[in-house]
Rosetta silent file (secondary structure, phi, psi, omega in degrees, C-alpha in Angstrom):
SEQUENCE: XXXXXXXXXXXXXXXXXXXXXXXXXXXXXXXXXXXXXXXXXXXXXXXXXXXXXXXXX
SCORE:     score description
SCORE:     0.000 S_00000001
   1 L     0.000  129.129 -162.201   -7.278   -9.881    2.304 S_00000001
   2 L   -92.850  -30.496 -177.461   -8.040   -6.579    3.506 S_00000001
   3 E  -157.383  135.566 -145.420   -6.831   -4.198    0.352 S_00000001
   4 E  -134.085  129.661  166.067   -4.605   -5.438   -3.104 S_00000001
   5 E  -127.779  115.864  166.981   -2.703   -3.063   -5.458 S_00000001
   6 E  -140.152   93.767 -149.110   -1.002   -3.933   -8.279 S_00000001
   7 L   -98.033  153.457  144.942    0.815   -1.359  -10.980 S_00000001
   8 L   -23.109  -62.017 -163.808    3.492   -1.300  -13.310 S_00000001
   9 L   -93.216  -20.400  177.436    6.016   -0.008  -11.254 S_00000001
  10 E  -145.295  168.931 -175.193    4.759   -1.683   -7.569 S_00000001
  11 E  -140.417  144.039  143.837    2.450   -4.185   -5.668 S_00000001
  12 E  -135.752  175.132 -169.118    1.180   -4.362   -2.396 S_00000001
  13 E  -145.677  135.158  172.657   -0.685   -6.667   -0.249 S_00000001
  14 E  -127.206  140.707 -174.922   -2.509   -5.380    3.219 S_00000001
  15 L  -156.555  129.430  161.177   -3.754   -8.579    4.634 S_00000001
  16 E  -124.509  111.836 -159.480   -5.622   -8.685    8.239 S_00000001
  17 L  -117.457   53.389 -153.302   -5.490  -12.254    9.688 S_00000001
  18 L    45.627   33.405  166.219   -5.665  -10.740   13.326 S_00000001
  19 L  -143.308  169.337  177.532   -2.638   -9.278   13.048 S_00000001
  20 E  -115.653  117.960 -163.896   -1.921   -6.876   10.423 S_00000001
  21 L  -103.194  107.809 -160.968    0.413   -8.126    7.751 S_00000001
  22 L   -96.314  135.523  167.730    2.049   -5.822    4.832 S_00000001
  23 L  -138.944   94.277 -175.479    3.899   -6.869    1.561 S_00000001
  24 L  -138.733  168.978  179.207    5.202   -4.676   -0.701 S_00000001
  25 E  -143.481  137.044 -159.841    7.431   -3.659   -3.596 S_00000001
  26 E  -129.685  176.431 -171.019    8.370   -1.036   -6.039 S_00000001
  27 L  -112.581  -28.196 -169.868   10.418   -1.396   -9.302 S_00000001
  28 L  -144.801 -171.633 -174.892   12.546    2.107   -8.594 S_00000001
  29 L   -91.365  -28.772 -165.704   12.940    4.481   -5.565 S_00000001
  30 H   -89.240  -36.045  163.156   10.565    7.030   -6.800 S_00000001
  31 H   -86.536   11.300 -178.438    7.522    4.398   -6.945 S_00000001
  32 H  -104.155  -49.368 -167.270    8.843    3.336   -3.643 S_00000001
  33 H   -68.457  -70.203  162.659    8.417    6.768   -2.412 S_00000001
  34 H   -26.454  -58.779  157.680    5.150    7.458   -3.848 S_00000001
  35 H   -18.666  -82.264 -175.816    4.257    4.276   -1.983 S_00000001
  36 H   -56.544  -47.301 -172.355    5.257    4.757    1.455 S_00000001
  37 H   -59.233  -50.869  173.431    3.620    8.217    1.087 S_00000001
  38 H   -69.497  -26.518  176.507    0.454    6.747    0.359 S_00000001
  39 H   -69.004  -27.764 -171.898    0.920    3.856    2.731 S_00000001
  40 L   -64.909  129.845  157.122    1.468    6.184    5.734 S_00000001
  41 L    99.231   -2.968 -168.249   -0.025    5.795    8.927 S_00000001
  42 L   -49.551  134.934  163.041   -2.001    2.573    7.142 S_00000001
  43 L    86.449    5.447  175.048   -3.367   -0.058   10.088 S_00000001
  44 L   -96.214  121.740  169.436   -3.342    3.014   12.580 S_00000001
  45 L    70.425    6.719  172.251   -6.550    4.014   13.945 S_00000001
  46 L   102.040  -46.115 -168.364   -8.509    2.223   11.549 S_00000001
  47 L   -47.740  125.351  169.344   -7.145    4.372    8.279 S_00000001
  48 L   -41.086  156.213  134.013   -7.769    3.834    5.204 S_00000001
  49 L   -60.094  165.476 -157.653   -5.752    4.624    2.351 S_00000001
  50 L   -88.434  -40.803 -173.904   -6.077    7.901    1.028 S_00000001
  51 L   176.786  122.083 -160.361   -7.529    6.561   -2.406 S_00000001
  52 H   -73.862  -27.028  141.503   -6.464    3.752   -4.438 S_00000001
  53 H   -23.666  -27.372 -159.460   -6.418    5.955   -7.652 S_00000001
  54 H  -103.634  -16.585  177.035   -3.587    7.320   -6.207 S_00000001
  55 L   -75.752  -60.666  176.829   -1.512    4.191   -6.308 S_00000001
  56 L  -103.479   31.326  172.226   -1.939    3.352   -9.407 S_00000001
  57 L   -97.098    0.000    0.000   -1.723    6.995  -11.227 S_00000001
């Protein structure tokens, strides 16, 4: 498992088993958003998430 989040309002799973495999969920649209936003561009180029702090704040 490459990176694990799990909050109140969402979860995710980034898992690289030589392919790269994503699983997530949010409890409303607004932690959904907040998600995606942090999730962007994730498995491109190597990149990171911007900060994991940010996920669950």
């Amino acid at each position: 498992m490459s990176f694990y989040s799990n909050a109140y309002d969402h979860m995710v799973v980034v898992m690289d088993c030589g392919d790269l495999e994503v699983i997530y969920g949010a409890a409303s649209e607004k932690a959904y958003e907040k998600l995606m936003k942090i999730m962007e561009g994730l498995g491109e180029s190597g990149k990171e998430p911007e900060s994991v702090d940010k996920l669950t704040g």
